[in-house]
C-alpha positions as CSV (number, residue, x, y, z in Angstrom):
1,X,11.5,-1.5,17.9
2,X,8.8,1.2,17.6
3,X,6.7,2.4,14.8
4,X,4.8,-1.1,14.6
5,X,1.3,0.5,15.1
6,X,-0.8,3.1,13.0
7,X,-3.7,5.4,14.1
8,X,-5.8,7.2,16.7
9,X,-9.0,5.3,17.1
10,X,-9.1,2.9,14.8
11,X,-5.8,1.2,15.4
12,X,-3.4,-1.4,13.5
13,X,-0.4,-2.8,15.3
14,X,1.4,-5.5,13.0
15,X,3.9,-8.2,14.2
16,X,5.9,-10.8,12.2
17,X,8.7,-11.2,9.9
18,X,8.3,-12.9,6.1
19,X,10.1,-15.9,6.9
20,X,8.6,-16.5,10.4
21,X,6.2,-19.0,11.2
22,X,3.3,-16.5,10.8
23,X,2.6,-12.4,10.3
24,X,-0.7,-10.9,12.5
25,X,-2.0,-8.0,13.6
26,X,-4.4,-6.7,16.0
27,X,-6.8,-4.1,15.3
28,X,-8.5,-2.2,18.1
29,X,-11.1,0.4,18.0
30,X,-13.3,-0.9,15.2
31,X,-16.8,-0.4,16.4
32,X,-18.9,-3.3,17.8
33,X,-22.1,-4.9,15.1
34,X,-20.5,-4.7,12.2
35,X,-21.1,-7.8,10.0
36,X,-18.2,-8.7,8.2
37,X,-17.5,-11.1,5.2
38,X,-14.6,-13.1,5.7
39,X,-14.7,-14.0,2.1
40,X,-14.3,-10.5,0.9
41,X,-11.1,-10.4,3.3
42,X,-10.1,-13.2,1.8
43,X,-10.7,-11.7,-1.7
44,X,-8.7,-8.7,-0.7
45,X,-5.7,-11.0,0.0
46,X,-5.9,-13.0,-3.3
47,X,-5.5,-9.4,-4.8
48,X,-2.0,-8.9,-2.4
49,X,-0.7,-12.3,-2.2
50,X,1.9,-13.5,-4.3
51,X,2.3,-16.2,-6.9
52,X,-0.8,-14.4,-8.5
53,X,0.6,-13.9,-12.4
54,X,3.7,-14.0,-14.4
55,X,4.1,-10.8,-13.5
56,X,5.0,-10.4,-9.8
57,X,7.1,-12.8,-7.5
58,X,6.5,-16.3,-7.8
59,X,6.6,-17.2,-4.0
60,X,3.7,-19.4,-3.2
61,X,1.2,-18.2,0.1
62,X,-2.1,-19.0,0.4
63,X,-2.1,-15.9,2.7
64,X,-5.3,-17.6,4.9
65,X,-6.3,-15.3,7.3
66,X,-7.0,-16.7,10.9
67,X,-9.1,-14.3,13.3
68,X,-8.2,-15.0,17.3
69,X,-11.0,-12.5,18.5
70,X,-12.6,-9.8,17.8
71,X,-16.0,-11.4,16.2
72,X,-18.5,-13.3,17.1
73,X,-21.4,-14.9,14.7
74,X,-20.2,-13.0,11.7
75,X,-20.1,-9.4,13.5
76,X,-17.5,-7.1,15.5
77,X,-17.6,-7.3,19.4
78,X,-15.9,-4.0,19.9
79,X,-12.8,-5.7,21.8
80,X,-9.2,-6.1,20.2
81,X,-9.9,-8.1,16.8
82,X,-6.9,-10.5,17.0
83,X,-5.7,-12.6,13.6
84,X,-2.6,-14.1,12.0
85,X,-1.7,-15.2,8.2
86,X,0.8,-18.2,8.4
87,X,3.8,-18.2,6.5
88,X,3.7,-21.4,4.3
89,X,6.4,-21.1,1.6
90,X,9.4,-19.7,3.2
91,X,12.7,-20.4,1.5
92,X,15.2,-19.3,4.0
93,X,18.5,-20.7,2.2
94,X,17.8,-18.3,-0.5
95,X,19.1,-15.6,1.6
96,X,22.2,-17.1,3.1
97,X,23.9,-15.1,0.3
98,X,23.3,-12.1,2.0
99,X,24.0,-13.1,5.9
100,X,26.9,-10.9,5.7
101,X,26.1,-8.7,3.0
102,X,24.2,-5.4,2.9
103,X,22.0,-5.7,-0.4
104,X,22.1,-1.7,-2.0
105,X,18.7,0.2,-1.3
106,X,17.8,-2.3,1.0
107,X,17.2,-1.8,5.2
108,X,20.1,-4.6,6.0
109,X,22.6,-1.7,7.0
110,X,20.6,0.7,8.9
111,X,19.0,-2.7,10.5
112,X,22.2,-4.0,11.5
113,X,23.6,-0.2,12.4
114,X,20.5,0.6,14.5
115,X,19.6,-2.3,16.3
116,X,22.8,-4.4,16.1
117,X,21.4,-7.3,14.9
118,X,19.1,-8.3,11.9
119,X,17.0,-11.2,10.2
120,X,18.6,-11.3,6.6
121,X,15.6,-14.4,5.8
122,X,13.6,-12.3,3.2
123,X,14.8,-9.1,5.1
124,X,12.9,-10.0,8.1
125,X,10.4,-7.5,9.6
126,X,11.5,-4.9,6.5
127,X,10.0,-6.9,4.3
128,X,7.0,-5.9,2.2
129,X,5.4,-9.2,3.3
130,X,4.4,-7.0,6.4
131,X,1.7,-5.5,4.4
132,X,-0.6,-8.3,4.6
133,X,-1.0,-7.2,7.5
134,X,-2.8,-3.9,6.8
135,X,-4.8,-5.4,3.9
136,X,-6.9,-7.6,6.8
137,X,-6.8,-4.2,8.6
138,X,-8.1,-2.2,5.2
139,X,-10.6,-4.7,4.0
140,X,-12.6,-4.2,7.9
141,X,-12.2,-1.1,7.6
142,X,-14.0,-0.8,4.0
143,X,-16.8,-3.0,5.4
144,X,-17.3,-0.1,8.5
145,X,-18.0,2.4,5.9
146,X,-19.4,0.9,2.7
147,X,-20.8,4.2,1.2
148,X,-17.3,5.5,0.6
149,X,-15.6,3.8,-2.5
150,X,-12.3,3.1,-2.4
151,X,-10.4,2.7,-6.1
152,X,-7.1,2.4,-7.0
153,X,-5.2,0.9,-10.3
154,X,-1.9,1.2,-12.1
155,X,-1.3,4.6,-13.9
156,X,2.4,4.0,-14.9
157,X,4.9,1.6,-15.0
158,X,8.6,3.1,-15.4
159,X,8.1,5.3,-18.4
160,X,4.6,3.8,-19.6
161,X,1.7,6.5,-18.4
162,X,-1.5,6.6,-18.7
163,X,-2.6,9.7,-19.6
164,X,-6.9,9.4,-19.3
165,X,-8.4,11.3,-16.7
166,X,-9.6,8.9,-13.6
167,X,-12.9,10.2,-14.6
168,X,-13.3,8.6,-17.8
169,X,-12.3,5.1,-16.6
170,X,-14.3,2.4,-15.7
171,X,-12.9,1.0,-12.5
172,X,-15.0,-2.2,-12.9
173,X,-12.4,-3.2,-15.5
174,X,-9.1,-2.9,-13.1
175,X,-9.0,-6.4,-11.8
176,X,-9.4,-7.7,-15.9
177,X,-5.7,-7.8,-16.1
178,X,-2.4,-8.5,-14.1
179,X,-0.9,-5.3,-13.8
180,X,-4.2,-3.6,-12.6
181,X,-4.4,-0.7,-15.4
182,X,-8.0,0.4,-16.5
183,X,-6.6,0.5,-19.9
184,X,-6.3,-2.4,-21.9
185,X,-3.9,-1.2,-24.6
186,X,-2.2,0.6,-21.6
187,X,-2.3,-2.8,-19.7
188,X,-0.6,-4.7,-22.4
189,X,1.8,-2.2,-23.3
190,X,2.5,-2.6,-19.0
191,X,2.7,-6.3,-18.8
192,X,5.1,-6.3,-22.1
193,X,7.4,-4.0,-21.1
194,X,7.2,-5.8,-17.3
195,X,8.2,-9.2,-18.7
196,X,11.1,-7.7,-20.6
197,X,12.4,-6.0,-17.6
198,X,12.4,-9.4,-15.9
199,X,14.2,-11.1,-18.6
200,X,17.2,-8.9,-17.9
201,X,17.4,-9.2,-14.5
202,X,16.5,-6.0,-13.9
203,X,13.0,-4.2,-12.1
204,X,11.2,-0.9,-12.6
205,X,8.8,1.1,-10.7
206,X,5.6,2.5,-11.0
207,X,2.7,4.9,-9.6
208,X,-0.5,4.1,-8.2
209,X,-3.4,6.0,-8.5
210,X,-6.1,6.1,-5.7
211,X,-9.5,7.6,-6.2
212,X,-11.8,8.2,-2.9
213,X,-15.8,8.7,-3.1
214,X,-18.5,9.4,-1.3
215,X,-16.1,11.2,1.4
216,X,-18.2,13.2,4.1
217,X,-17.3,16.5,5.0
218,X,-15.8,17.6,7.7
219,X,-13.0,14.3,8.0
220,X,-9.4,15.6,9.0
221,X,-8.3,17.9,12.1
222,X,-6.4,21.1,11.2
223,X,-3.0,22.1,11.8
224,X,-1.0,18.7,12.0
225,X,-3.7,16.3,11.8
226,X,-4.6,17.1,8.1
227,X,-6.5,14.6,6.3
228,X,-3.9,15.0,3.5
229,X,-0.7,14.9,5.9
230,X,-1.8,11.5,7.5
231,X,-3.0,9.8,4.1
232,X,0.6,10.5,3.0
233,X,2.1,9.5,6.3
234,X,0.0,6.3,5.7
235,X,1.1,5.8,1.7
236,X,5.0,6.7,2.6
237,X,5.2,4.0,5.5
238,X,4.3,1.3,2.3
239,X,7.7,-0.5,1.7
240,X,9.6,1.2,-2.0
241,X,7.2,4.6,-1.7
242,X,9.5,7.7,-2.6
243,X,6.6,10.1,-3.7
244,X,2.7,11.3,-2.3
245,X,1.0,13.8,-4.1
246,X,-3.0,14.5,-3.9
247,X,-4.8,16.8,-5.8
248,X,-3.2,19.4,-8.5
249,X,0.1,18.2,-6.8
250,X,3.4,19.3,-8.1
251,X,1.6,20.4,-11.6
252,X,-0.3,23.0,-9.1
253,X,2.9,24.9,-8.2
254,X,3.4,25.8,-11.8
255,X,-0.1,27.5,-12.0
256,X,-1.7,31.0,-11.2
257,X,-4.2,31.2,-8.2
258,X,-7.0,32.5,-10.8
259,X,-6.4,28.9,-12.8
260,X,-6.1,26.5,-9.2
261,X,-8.4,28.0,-7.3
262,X,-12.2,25.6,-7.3
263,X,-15.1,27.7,-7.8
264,X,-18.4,26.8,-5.5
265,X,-21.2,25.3,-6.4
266,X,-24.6,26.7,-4.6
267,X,-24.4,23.6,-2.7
268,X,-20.6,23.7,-1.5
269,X,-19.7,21.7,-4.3
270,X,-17.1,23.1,-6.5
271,X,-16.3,23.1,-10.0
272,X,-13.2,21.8,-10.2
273,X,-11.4,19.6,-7.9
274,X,-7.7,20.5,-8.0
275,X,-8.1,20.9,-4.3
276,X,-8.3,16.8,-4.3
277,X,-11.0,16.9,-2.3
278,X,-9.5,18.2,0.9
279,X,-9.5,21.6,1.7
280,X,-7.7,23.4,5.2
281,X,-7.0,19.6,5.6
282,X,-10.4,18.5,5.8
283,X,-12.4,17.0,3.6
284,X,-14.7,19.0,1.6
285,X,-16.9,16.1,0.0
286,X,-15.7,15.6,-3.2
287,X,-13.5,13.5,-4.6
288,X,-10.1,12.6,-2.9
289,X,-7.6,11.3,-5.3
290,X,-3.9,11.0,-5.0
291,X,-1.0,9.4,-6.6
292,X,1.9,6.8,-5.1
293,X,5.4,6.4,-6.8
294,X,7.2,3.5,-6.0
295,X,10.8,3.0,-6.9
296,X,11.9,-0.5,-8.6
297,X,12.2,-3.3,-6.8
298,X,16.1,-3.3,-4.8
299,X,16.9,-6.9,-5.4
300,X,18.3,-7.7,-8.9
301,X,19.2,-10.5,-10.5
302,X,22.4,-8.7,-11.9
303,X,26.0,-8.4,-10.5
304,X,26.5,-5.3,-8.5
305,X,28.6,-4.0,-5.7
306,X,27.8,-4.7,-2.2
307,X,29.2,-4.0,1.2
308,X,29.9,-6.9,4.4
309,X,29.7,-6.3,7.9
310,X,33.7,-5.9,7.8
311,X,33.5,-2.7,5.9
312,X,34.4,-4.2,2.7
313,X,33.2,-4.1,-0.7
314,X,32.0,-6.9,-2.4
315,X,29.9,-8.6,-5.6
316,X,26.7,-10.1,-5.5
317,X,24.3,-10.9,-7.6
318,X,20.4,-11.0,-6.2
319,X,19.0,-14.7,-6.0
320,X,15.4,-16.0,-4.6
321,X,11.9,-14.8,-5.7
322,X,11.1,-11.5,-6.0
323,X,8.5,-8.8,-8.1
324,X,10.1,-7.2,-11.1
325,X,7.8,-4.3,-10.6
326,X,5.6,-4.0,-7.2
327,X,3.3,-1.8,-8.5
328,X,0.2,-4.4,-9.3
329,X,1.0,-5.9,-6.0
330,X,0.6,-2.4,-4.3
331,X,-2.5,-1.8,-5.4
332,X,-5.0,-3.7,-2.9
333,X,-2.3,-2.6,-0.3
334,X,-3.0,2.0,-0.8
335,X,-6.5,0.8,-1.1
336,X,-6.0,-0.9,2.3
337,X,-4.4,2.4,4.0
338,X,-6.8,4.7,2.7
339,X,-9.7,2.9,4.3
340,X,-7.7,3.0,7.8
341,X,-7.2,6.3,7.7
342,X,-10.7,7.7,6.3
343,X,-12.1,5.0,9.3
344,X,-9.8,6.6,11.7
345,X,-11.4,10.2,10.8
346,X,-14.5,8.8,10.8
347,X,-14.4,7.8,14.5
348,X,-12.6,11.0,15.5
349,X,-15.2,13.2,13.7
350,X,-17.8,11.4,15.6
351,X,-16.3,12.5,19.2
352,X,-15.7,16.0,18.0
């Protein structure tokens, strides 16, 4: 299997499955002297793991991260920085169900089409348990570059938006509720409509919003390198992402050039931002901000159709724990691909 490693200089490869004994990663690049809190990791996986409110999947992990190598007395060595998160509440027999089965929107046929074989235990290495991986990854790579602010929060759950402007929000208050909305009539309009979703069976999706600051200029190559082509590249490998859009985004390709284009500043700043902050691909030091649609959650807890590995159509209904909605979950997890690609650039500026 390839495609289990992300970036240029600063670089993640992920291994492990969601009902193996452990998931791990190994990050290489990361630049030697860099004091890193392990309890701010750790904090970063509290916000990922499950089991963390009514809301989200019920599935028990303390997701404890392990480092192999990599650091020494509280700082980065510069070598291959080595660590695994053990799997601690698998419940394998909750997906014997689907041993023959293809679950619909799921990876189980093209698994079993492309490589002949597949783990059906929690869908194996398609799971989104694979992104605890890239949180470790994410939160080193915030501690490398602790000038640039990394936000992100809920801005809609299935038809629930909300409509104030990132700048007016106070981004102190997104961990002050479950679904991880900076709005707390917004919020509990969220979580309501979340726990009624659940109560059918059913899921929904959702968008998250990210917000970058403090961005130097001059991050991003041109031509296929873009800043903005790899941050989506980074948000659209995240497991149920169907959308990426930074800046203006699609709302920009109903305007004129006279009302998109941003004005300078004296300074290079401009006066608007609907360039998102990245301009020719390459950041132009403002604000980078970007949205993430997720679609709702495949398993159900509903009859549906199905299809075995005979070719024949079946009924199943979805059984063991899973999110009604991924969104709040998702959150810490674009926070944690941001930061790998802004500390990729940030290496690659350096040498060029």
């Amino acid at each position: 299997m390839a495609g289990n490693s992300y970036g240029t200089l600063f670089k993640l490869t992920t291994f492990g499955e969601s009902h193996g004994e452990a998931l791990g990663g190994i990050i290489d690049g990361c630049p030697p002297g860099i004091t890193i809190d392990l309890e701010a990791i750790q904090a970063e996986m509290a916000r990922r793991k499950p089991g963390q409110s009514a809301i989200v999947t019920q599935r028990k992990e303390p997701d404890d991260v392990q480092f192999l190598s990599g650091l020494f007395e509280g700082k980065t060595t510069g070598t291959p920085i080595g660590f695994i998160i053990p799997n601690t509440n698998q419940k394998s027999d909750d997906y014997s169900h689907i041993k023959d089965n293809y679950r619909p929107s799921h990876a189980d046929y093209v698994y079993d089409q492309k490589y002949g074989f597949r783990d059906y235990r929690g869908g194996g290495r398609s799971s989104a348990r694979e992104t605890a991986s890239r949180v470790v990854a994410g939160a080193i790579a915030k501690q490398m570059l602790p000038e640039i602010k990394i936000h992100a929060y809920v801005s809609a759950v299935g038809p629930i938006t909300l409509d104030i402007p990132y700048q007016e929000l106070d981004f102190n208050s997104i961990e002050n509720n479950p679904v991880r909305c900076p709005d707390a009539a917004t919020a509990a309009d969220m979580e309501a409509y979340i726990k009624d979703i659940r109560k059918q069976g059913d899921t929904v999706g959702g968008v998250v919003t990210c917000v970058v600051k403090n961005v130097p200029v001059g991050l991003g190559e041109p031509v296929f390198d873009k800043l903005h082509a790899e941050l989506g590249k980074a948000m659209l490998s995240i497991n149920a992402v169907k959308g990426f859009e930074y800046g203006s985004g699609f709302e920009g390709a109903k305007m004129k050039g006279s009302e998109h284009n941003d004005l300078y500043h004296a300074d290079g700043t401009t006066k608007t931002n609907r360039s998102g902050g990245i301009q020719g691909g390459i950041s132009n030091g403002m604000d980078i901000y970007f949205n993430v649609a997720f679609k709702p959650v495949a398993t159900i807890m509903q009859k549906q159709e199905s299809l075995d590995n005979k070719g024949e159509i079946t009924e199943m209904t979805g059984k063991g724990r899973h999110d009604p909605c991924v969104v709040p979950r998702a959150v810490p997890i674009v926070e944690a691909m941001a930061a790998i690609v802004i500390a990729d650039f940030y290496l690659i500026n350096k040498i060029y």
